[in-house]
N, C-alpha and C positions, 0 to 999 in steps of 0.2 A: 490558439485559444487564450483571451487572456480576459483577464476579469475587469468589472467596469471602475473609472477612474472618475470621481467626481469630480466638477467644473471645477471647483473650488482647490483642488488638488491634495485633499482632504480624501481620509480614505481608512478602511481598515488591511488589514496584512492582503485577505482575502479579494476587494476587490482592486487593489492594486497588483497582486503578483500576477507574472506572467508564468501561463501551466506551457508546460514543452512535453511533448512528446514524443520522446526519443527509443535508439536502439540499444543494443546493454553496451553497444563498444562507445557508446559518446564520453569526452571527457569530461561532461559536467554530471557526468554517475558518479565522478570519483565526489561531490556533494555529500550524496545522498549517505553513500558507504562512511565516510568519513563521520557523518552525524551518526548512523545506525551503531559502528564502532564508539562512540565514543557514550552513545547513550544506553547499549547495552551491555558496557563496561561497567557502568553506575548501577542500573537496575540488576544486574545480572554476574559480574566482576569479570574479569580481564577471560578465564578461562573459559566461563558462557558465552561471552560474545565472541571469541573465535570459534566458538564451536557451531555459533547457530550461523555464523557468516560461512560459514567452511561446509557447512549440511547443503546449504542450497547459492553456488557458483556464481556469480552474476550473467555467464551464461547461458543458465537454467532459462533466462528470461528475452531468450534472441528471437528474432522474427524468425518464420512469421507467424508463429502464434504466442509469441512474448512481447512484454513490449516495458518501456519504463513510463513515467508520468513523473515531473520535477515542477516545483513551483520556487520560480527565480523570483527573489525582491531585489534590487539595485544590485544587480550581477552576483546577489549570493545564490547558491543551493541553500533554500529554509525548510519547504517540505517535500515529499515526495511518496512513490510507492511502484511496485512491480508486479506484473502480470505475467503467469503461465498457466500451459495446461494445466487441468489437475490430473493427476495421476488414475489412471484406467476408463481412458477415453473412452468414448463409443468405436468403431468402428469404421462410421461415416466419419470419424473426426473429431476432435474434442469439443465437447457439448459445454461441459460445466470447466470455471477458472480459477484460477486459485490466486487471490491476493496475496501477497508480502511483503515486505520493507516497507512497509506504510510506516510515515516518521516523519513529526513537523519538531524543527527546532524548537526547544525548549525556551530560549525565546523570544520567538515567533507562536506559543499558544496560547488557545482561547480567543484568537483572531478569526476561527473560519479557515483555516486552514488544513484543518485534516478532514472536514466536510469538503471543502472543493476539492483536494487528492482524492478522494472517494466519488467524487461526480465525475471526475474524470478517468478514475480508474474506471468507473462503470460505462461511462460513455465511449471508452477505450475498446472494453472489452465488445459490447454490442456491436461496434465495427466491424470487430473479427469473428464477430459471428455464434460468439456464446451466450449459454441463454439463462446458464448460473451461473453463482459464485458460492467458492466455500474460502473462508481464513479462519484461523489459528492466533491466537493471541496470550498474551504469558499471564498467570497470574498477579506477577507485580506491573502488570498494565490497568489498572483500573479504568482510566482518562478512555482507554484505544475500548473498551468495554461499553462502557457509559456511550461512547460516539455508534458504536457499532449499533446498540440500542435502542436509540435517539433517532438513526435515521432510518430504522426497520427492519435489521436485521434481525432476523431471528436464531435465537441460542440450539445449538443442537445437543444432542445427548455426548457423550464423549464414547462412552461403550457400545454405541451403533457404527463408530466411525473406525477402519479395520487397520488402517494403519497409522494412528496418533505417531504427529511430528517428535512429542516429547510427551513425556506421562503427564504433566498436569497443564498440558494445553486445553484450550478454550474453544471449542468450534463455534462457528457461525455459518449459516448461509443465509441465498438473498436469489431469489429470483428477477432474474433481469428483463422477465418478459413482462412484469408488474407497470 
């Protein structure tokens, strides 16, 4: 999948990068990690971003019901995001998904780039067969807030939800059957 390039060769981040969708052992994950580490060092400082890297493995995110999505511009990792179960499947099978490491280079935003990780996260997941989505996003994300928003996500209660990532997480879901 990759987005479309004007004749002119003219373009924004969005329809020139190429989205890859990969497994958590590819080595252009080490990208994604690399931006997430370095930007939730800044939003967060050095000891929150090992922590919320270290909470959830890149592992967590292995086929076949995990998966990555990257968006390459001229051989960089710029954005990207990961897919897993969410935690307390159905029994026929994990029904609803859980987003994470959603992260477009700082910059590379306001190009369209964390919308298409998100089309493709969601196009991702409908493959494998889920029919929700739930994520998690930090307070000092306003930007990942506002996008979530924007493209229909709706805000969830935090006190309905029984095991919060972290105490002042943000829930959202999104019906992928929509």
């Amino acid at each position: 999948m990759t987005g479309a390039v004007r004749s002119d060769g003219s373009g924004t981040d969005a329809e020139t990068a190429r989205i890859l969708r990969v497994e958590h052992d590819d080595p252009r994950v080490q990208g994604l990690l690399d931006g997430l580490l370095e930007e939730y060092s800044e939003r967060y400082g050095a000891e929150g971003a090992a922590a919320e890297l270290g909470r959830y493995p890149i592992t967590e995110f292995a086929a076949p019901h995990g998966r990555l999505v990257l968006a390459e511009l001229d051989g960089e990792i710029v954005a990207g995001g990961a897919l897993r179960p969410y935690p307390g499947a159905t029994e026929n099978g994990p029904r609803t998904v859980e987003f994470k490491r959603i992260w477009t280079s700082a910059r590379h935003r306001r190009r369209g780039l964390g919308r298409l990780i998100m089309s493709a996260l969601e196009e991702t997941a409908r493959d494998l067969g889920y029919e929700a989505v739930m994520l998690f996003t930090g307070p000092s994300q306003p930007e990942a807030v506002a996008l979530y928003e924007r493209i229909g996500y709706r805000w969830v209660d935090p006190t309905t939800i029984e095991d919060l990532p972290y105490p002042k997480a943000i829930p959202f879901a999104y019906d992928l059957r929509a």
